[in-house]
N, C-alpha and C positions, 0 to 999 in steps of 0.2 A: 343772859344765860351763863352757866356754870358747869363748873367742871372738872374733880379734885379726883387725883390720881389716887390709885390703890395702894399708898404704901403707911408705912407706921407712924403716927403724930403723938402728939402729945395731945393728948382729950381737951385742956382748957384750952388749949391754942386751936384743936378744931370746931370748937364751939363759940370762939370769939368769933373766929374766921366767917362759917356759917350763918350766924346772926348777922352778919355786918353783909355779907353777900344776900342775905336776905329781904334785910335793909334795902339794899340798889334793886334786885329786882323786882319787888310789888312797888317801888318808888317809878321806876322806868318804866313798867307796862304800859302808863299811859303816854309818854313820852316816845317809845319807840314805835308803837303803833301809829303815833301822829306821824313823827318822821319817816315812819315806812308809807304812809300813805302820799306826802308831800314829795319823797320819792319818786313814787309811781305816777303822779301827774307830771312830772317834768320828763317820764322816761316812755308815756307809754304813745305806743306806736300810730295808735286813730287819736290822737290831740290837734296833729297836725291834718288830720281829714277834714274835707269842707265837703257837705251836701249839696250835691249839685241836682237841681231840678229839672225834667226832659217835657218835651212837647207832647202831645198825643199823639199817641203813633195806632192810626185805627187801619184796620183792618176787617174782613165779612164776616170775620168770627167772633171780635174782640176789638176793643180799643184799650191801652197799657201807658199810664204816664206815671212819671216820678217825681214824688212831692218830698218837699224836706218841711216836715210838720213838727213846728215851734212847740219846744218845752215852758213852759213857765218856769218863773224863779220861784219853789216854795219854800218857805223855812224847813229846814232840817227837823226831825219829831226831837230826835237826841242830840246832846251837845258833842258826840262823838263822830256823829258825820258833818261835823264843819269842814275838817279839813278833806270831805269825798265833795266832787263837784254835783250833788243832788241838787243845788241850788244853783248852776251856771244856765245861764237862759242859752242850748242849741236848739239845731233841727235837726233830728231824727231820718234819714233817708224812707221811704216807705214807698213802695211800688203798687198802683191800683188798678187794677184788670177789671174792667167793665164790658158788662153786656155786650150782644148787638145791637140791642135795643137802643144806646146809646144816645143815638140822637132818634127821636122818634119821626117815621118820613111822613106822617100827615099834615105835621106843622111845623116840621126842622128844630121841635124845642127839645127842649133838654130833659129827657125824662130821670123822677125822682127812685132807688132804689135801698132796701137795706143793704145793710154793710154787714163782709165776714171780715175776721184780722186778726190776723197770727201776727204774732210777734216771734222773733228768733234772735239765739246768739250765732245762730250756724248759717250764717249768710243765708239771705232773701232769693239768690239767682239759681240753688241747689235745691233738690228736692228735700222735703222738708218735712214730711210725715213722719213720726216715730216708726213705723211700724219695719224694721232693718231687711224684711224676707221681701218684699217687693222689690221689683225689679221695674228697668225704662224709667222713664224722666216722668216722674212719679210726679213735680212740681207743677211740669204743661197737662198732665192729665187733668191734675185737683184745678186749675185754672177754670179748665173745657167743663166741668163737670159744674165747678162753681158756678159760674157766668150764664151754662145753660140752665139751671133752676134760677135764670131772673136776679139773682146778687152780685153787686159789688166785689170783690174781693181784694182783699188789702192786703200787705206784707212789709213787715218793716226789721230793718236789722234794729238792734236796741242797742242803747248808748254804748260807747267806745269799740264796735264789734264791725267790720267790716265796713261799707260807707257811711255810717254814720258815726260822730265825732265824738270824744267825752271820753270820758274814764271809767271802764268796765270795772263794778264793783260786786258781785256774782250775788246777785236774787235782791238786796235793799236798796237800789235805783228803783227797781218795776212797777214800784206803787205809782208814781207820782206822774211816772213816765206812758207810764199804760193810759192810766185815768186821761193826760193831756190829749195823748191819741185819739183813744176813744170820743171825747168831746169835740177836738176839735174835726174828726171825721163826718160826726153828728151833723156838723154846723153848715156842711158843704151842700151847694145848692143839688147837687146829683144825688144825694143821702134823703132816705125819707125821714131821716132820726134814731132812724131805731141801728141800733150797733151789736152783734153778738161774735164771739170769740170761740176760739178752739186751739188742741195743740198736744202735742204728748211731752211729757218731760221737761224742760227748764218752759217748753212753749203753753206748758200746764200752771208752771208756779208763776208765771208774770200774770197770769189769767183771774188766779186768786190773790195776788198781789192787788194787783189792779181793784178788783172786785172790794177788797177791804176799804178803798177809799172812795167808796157810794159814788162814781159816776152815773147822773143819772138816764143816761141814754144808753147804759148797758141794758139789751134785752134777754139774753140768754148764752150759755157756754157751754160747754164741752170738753173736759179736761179728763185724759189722758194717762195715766202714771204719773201726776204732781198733782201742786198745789200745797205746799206745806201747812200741814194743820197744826204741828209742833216738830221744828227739825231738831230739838235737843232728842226728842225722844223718837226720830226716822228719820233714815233722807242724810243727817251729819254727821250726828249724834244718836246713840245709843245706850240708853241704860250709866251715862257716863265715859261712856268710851267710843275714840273718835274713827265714823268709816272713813279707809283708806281709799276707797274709791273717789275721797274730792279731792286726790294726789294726783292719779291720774288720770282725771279729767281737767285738773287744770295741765297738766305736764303735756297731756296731748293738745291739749286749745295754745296754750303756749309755745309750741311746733310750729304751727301753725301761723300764727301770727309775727313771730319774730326772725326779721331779716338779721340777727347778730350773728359773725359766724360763729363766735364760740359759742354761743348758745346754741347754734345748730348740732355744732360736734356733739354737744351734748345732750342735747332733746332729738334729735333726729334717729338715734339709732334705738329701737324701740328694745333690744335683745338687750340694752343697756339701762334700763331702768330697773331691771331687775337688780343690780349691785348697790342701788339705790334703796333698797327694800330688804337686801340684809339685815335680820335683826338688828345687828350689831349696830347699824347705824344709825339704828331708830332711837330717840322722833329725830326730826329734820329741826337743823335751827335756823336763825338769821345767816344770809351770805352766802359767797361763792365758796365753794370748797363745804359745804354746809347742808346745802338740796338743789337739784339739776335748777328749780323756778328761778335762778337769786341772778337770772340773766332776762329776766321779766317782772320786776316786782310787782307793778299790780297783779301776777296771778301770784306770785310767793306774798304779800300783804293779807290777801284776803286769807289763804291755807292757814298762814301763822295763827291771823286775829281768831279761827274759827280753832283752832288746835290748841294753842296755849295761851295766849292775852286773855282770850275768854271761856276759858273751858270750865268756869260753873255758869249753872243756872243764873241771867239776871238779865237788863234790860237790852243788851245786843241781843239775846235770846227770843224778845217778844215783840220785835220789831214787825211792820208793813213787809212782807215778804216772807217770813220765817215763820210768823206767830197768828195764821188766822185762827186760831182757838182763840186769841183773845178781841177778837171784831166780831165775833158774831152777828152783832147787831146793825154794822153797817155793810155787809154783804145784801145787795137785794135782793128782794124774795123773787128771783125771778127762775126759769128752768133750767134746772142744769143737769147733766149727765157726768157720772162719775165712773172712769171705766179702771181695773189694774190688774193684776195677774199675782199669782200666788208668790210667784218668783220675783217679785218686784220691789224695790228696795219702796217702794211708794204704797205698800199695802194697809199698813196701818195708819198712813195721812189719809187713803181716800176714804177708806171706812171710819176713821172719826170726823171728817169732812162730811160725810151719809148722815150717820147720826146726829150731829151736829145744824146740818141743814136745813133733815126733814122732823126735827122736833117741833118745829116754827108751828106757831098755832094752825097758819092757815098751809093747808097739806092740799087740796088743788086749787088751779087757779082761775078756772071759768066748769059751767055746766058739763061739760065733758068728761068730767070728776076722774078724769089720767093724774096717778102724783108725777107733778112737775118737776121732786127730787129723786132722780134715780141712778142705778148700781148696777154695774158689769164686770162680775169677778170669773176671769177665766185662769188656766192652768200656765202662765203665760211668765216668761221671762220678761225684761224690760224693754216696752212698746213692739213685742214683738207677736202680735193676735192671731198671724196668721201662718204661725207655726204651732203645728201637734208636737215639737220636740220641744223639751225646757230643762238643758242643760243635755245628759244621757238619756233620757227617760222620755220614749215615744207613747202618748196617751192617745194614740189614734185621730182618724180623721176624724172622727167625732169632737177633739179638741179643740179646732179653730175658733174664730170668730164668724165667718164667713164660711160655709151658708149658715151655720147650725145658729147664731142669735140672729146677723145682720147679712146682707146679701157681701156686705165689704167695709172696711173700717172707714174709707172715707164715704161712702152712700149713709151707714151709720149716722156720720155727721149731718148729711144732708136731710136723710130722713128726719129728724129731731129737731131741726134749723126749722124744715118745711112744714113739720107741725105745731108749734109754735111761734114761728115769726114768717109766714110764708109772704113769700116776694110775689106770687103770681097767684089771681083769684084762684079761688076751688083747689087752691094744691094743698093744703091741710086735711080734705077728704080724699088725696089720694096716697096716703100713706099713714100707717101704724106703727103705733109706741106701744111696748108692753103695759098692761093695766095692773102688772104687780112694781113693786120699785127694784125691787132687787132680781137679777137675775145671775145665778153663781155656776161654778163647776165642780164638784167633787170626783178628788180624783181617785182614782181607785175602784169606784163605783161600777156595775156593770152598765155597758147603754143601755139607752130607749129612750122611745120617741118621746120626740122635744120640738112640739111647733114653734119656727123663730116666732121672737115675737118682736121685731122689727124687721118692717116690710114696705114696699113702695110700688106702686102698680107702672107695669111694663119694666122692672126692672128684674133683670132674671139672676138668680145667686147663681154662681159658679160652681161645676162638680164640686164635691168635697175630695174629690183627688186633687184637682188644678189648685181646691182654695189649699193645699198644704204645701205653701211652698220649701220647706226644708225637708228633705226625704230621708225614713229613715238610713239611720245604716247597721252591716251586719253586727257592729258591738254593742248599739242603742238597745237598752230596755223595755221590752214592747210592755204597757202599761196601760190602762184604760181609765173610764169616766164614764161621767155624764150629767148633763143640766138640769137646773129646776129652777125654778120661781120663788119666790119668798114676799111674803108681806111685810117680814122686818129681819132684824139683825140682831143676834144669831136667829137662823129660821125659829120658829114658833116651836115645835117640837123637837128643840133642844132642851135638855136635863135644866130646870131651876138649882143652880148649885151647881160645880163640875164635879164628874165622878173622879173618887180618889184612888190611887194606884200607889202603894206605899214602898219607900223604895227599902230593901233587905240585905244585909249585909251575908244572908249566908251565899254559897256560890254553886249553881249550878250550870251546866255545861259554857266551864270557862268565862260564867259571866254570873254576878250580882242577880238580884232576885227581884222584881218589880211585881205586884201582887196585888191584889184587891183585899186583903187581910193583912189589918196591921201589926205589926214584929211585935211579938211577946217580949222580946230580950233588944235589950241597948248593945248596940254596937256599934263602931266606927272604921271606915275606911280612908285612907291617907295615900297620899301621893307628891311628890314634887316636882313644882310647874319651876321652869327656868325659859326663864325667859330672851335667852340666845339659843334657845332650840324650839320656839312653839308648836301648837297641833296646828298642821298645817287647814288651810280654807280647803274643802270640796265642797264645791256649789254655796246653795243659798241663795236670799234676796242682795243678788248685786247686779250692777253695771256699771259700763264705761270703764271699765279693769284691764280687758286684754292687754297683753299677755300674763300681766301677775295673777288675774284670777279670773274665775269663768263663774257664773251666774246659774239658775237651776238645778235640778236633781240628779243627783249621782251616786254609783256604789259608793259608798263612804270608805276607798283607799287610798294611798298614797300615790305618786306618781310621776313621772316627769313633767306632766304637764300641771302638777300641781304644788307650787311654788310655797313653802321651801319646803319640799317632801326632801328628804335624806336616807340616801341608802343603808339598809334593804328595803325595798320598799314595800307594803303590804297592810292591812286593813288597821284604820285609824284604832279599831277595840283593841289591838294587840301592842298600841302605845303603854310607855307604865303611866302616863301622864293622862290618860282618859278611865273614867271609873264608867263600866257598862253596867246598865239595868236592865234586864229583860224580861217580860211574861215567858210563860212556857205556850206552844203553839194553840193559838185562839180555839175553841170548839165553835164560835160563832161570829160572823162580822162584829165587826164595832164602827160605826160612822161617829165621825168628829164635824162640828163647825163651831169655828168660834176661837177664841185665844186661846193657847195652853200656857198653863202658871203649873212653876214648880216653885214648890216652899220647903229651902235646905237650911239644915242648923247645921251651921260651920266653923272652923277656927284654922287661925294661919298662924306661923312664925311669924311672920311680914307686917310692917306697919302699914302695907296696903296690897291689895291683892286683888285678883277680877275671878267671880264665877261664871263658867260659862254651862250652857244646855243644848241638845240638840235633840228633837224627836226625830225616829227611824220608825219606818215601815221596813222589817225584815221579812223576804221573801221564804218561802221553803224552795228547799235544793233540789236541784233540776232533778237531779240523779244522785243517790245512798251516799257518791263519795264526790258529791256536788259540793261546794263554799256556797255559802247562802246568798244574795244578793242584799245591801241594805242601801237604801235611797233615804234622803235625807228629806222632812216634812216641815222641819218649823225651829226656828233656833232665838237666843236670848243672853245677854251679858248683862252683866251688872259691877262696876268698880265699887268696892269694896266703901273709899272714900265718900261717896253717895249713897250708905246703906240707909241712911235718915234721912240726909237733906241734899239736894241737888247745887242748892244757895250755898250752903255752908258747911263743905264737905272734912270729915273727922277721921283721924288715923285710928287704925285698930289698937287693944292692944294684946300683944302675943300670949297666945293658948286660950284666950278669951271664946267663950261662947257666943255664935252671934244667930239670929232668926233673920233669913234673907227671903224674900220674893224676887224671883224671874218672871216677867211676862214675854212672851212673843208675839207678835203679830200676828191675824185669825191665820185659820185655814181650815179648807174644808177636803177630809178626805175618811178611805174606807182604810180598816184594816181587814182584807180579809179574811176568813175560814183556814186556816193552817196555815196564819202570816202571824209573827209576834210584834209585839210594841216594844219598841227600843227607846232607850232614857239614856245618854251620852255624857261625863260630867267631868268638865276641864277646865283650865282655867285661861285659854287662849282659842282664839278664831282666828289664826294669823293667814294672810295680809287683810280679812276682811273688815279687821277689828286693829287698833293699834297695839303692843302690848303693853302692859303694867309692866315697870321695872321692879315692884316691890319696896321701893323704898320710900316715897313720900315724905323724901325731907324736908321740901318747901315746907311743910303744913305742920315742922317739930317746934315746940318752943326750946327753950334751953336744958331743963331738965330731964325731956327727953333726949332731947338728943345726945348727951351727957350717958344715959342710961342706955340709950340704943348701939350709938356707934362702938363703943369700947375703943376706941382709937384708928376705927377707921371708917370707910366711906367707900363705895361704889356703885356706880352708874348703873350697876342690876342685881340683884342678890336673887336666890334661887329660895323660894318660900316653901316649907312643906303645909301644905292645906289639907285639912281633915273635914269627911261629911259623916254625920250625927244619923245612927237612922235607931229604931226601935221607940220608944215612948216618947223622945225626943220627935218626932211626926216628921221626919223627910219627906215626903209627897208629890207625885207626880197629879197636877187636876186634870184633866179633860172634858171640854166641853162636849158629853157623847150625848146623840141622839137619842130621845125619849126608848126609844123602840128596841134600844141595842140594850139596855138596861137591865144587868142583872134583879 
């Protein structure tokens, strides 16, 4: 890393300098990631853990032993993980709750069962379900519940995480490690063979991990909010630009696990991670004094390698674990259930994981003609199904998961387990899977009736009062919905084509003109982004943030609680660094499903810059001298560096005219009858997003940088960025509903 002060040089001397430091760091990337890696095996904390195996410990309910289940040594796929222990032969801790049935009393033999198995990095002994609004020992329930449908049920910490041993290397372990699991559970004389899987979130991506390396005794899964189907472009990575949420999610696992005290001082005080997330100090580099991680290298190794060592597109990118887009073919065609929430950083992995699944020639899998590949998109923050609230914005008890699809998220599992792989005769006839594959939420929409359509006989859903368990509160946005069915993705009677909304530089009530008629007249609006002051994050798809950022839908203002808001504080439109586009108030609904793409012609100062977008659902005002309420629907970055190639990313050059696409992730929602569409255009999502510095030195040769610097350099320059709107086609697409269609 590098580092040159802001003061006056001499041009040839900072251009030799430059080139020479450039020289060491594309030489060193590989070298420093190796030694950060070798590092982190000598330093990390479960190296020295050994798997200790327990008796059966039976009981009238249950019988519960701990096995430490042998890894194979497999070759490494890339020469980049030699130096990660994928290839050290441990055992795995995994705890195995069985039946009563257990020993059968007619003839004291041993009777044979499928198998469920989560896998976890959140220890095996705590409850372990994604879903955060449940309450009680959520773990002994899924147990009783498991065990009484006749399964097995397995749980194992995954390598280097709590009792079991190795070196926590965060999602490209899972493959190798999963699949041993799996098979060697298979093998066991109490197993009838057949092995299926479930989990939300990282208990999601080991699932498709696994699943990528064709074990063949998997029967079916159930994943959650993961599975990555491409983490450059969800889940890490975005558009080029890196989420800070895998900051602190390692910062907090790293709490967690490390007995250092200075590392304590440091990671322990969670009000303290915020000075860590000052622009100013952004990115984080190698070392103490550097980023709070650098008192835990395996979690600071892994942040770096995913942030800078490899921050283009290439083969770390398309690895076992990150890249089931490119296994398709070894994924088994077996049934799986795809569930995520609008508000979930995991929405556009599970929905190309849907598509991706059920293109497969063969779409059922016996005479019962059920598809085996199916989707559950609710209004839902991260794993969190059994809340109506997702973020500020209350969508009624009509929004759960529970009663309105499934009686409960973990029955859900059961029910899908028992139709498919059922452990006990006749229990596939006594429960129901929907007979469309997709089943979504649009939010906005008014209710109505919605027969679940997953069900299980004698099992009764709980009020839809009890099923919510976050209640609103008096400053939450009460907001509605409602569910439908679908046969494919986007539903059938969405628009062929998205409709255009072209964005206009004239201005009307303090805001840009968004319109359905394109601008007669060329024009352009300009702003500048600096990036020691960004637009701060309200809501969106995050999690694992608190306290830097909150997840879900919110008035789109500033705030205390929303880091780094800056006094005065007050609605993100009234930034000079956000350019607003609005329709005037709707005369008619407009339903959306589906991705929203905006296509901006832009030009910066800056030899590299990020465009950012955000859809808004603008409420009308409660009262004449009401402020309008704006919730946030759907958002999109793109670095500037990656306008062509993700592989081979190119500096702008300044005042240059450029034709950009933003995509976002689906979603499905209403604008109402005297609600407007808001179009938000900035060039930061900060902390959700990391920022662009604007300078893109790395990527100068001599002659620019020569032309660029003028004799000087710093660590962030303030860009002014212009958007192109009248023949030039700025455009806002939306995926609207056949019906809503002028």
């Amino acid at each position: 890393t590098w580092e040159i002060e802001s003061h006056t040089m001499r041009s040839s001397h900072f251009v030799l300098g430059l080139l020479i430091i450039a020289a060491v760091v594309a030489a060193g990337n590989w070298v420093s990631s190796v030694s950060r890696r070798r590092s982190k095996l000598e330093s990390n904390d479960f190296n020295d853990v050994t798997c200790v195996p327990s008796e059966t410990k039976a009981s009238a309910e249950r019988a519960v032993q701990t096995f430490c289940i042998p890894m194979e040594e497999h070759e490494p796929d890339d020469a980049w993980l030699q130096a990660v222990d994928v290839g050290r032969s441990i055992s795995l801790s995994t705890d195995v709750y069985f039946p009563s049935e257990y020993f059968s009393k007619e003839d004291n033999q041993m009777k044979r069962f499928p198998v469920l198995l989560v896998r976890t990095p959140y220890d095996k002994t705590k409850p372990i379900w994604g879903d955060k609004k449940q309450v009680g020992n959520v773990l002994q329930t899924l147990v009783d519940e498991v065990t009484a449908a006749g399964y097995v049920f397995a749980i194992q910490d995954v390598r280097g995480r709590f009792a079991s041993p190795g070196t926590f290397v965060k999602y490209v372990n899972e493959g190798w490690d999963g699949y041993d699991t799996i098979e060697w559970l298979a093998a066991q004389e109490w197993c009838t063979g057949d092995v299926a899987t479930f989990g939300t979130s990282y208990l999601a991506h080991v699932q498709m991990a696994a699943a990528c390396r064709s074990p063949p005794h998997l029967r079916a899964m159930f994943l959650d909010s993961g599975g990555f189907h491409d983490s450059f472009q969800g889940g890490i990575r975005y558009g080029g630009a890196f989420e800070l949420k895998q900051l602190t999610w390692a910062w907090e696992k790293a709490r967690d696990s490390s007995t250092d005290k200075d590392a304590q001082a440091i990671l322990g005080d969670p009000s303290g991670l915020w000075k860590w997330f000052e622009p100013a100090r952004m990115p984080w580099r190698q070392g103490k004094g550097n980023n709070p991680l650098a008192f835990t290298p395996m979690y600071e190794s892994y942040v770096l390698d995913m942030w800078h060592t490899f921050a283009n597109l290439g083969p770390y990118w398309k690895q076992i674990g990150l890249y089931a887009k490119g296994y398709k073919a070894r994924i088994p065609n077996i049934p799986i259930l795809l569930m995520t929430g609008w508000f979930d950083p995991y929405v556009a992995t599970t929905i190309s994981n849907f598509e991706m699944l059920s293109s497969r020639n063969k779409k059922t899998l016996d005479d019962r003609k059920v598809p085996h590949v199916q989707m559950i998109l609710g209004p839902w923050t991260h794993g969190a199904s059994s809340s109506s609230t997702a973020g500020n914005v209350d969508f009624g008890s009509v929004a759960t998961l529970g009663p309105n699809v499934a009686p409960a998220i973990s029955t859900l599992a059961l029910i899908w387990f028992r139709f498919w792989l059922p452990a006990k005769r006749g229990d596939a006839s006594k429960v129901q899977i929907s007979t469309n594959p997709i089943t979504y939420f649009t939010m906005g929409a008014p209710p109505r009736k919605f027969d679940p359509p997953f069900k299980a006989q004698g099992i009764k859903a709980p009020s839809k009062d009890k099923a919510t368990q976050s209640k609103s509160h008096d400053h939450s946005i009460a907001h509605c919905g409602s569910w439908a069915s679908s046969a494919t993705w986007p539903p059938s009677q969405t628009e062929n084509g998205a409709t255009a909304y072209y964005l206009d530089a004239s201005k009307e009530d303090r805001a840009y003109v968004l319109t359905r008629i394109e601008p007669s007249r060329d024009a352009s609006v300009s702003y500048d982004y600096d990036p020691l002051h960004p637009c701060p994050t309200v809501g969106g798809q995050i999690t694992s943030a608190q306290p830097v950022m909150y997840g879900g839908s919110f008035d789109q203002s500033t705030g205390p609680k929303f880091f780094p808001s800056e006094l005065p504080y007050g609605p993100l439109a009234a930034r000079s660094d956000v350019l607003v586009f609005q329709t005037e108030d709707l005369e008619a609904e407009v339903d959306i499903a589906g991705p929203v793409e905006v296509v901006l012609h832009v030009s910066s100062s800056a030899l590299d810059t990020d465009f950012t977008f955000k859809l808004i659902d603008v409420f009308p005002p409660a009262e004449s001298t009401s402020p309008r309420v704006a919730i946030n629907l759907a958002n999109a970055i793109l670095r500037m560096r990656y306008r062509d190639s993700y592989e081979k990313p190119t500096v702008l050059s300044p005042g240059e005219r450029y034709t950009i696409t933003l995509r976002s992730p689906p979603v499905a929602a209403r604008f109402a009858k005297g609600h407007r569409i808001r179009l938000d255009i900035s060039s930061s999502n900060y902390p959700f997003y990391d920022t662009n510095p604007n300078t893109a030195v790395e990527l100068l040769n001599s002659t620019q940088v020569a032309a660029w610097a003028n004799g000087y350099v710093r660590q962030h320059v303030v860009a002014h960025n212009t958007v192109h709107t009248g023949s030039a086609g700025s455009v806002l697409r939306l995926p609207v509903v056949a019906s809503n269609v002028d």
